[in-house]
C-alpha positions in Angstrom: -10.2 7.7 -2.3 -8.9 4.4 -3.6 -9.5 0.7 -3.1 -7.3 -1.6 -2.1 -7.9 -5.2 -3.3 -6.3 -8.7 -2.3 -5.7 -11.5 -5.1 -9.3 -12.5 -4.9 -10.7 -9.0 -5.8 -11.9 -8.8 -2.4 -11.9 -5.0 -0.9 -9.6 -5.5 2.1 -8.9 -1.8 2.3 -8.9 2.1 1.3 -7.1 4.8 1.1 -8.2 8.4 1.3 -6.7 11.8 -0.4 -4.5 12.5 2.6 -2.8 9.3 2.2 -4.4 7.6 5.3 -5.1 3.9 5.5 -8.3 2.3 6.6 -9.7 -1.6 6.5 -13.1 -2.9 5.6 -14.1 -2.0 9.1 -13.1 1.9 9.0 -10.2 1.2 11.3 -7.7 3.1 10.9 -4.2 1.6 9.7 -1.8 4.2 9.3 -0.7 6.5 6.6 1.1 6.6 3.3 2.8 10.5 3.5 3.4 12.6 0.5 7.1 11.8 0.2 6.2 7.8 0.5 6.8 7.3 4.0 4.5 4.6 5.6 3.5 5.2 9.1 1.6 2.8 11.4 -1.2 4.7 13.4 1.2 5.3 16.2 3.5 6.7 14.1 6.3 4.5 13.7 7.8 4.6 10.2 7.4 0.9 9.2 8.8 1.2 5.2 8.9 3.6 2.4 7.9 3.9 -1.4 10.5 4.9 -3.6 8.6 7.0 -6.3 9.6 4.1 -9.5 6.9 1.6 -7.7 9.3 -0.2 -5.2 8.2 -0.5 -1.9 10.8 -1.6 0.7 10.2 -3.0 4.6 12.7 -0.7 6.5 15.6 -1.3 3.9 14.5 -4.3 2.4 13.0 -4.2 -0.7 9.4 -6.6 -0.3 7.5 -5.7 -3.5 6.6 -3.8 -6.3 3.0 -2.2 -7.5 3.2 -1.9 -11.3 1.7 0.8 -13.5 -1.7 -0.8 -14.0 -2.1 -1.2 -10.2 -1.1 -4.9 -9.5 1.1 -5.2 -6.3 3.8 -8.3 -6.5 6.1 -9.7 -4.4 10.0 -10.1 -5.1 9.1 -13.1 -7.3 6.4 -11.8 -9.2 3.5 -13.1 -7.6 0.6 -10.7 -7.7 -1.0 -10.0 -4.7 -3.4 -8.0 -5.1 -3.9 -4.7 -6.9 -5.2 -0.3 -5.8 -7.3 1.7 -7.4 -6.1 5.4 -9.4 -5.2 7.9 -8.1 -3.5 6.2 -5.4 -2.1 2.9 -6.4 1.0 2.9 -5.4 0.6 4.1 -2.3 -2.9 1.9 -1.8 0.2 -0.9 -3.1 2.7 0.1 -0.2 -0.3 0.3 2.2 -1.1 -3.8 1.0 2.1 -4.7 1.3 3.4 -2.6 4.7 -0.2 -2.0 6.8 -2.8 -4.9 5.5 -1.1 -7.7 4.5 
């Protein structure tokens, strides 16, 4: 499992190892699949992750999580950052679920 933070450093969200997306309240999300799909909790596909760290809102890219875990925005801007093993899909769940 991995947190999900916002800019504060406040937990606003976790992941678990089958890719599923909960907030601070246990309620469920959606889902981050294996091949980077992100799926709301009625299963609509809502954006994707495209395995280099870009995440992209139907076909538009909205953000990036970096390396270290930081999720930003098209300009930069960190947002927030995810915990290992998952960051980058805890950073597509942040940008694509939580917001």
């Amino acid at each position: 499992m991995g947190y999900i933070y916002s800019l504060n450093s406040q937990k606003i969200g976790h992941i678990d190892d089958k890719g599923e997306v909960f907030d601070t309240s246990d309620h469920h999300l959606g889902k981050v699949a294996s091949d980077g799909h992100v799926l709301t909790v009625s299963g609509n596909m809502v954006g994707h992750l495209d395995g280099s760290g870009r995440v992209f809102e139907d076909s538009r890219h909205v953000g990036t999580v970096r390396g270290d875990g930081s999720i930003v925005d098209l300009n930069g801007h960190r947002l927030g950052h995810a915990d290992p093993p998952h960051a980058e899909f805890g950073g597509a769940a942040l940008l694509l679920l939580i917001r």
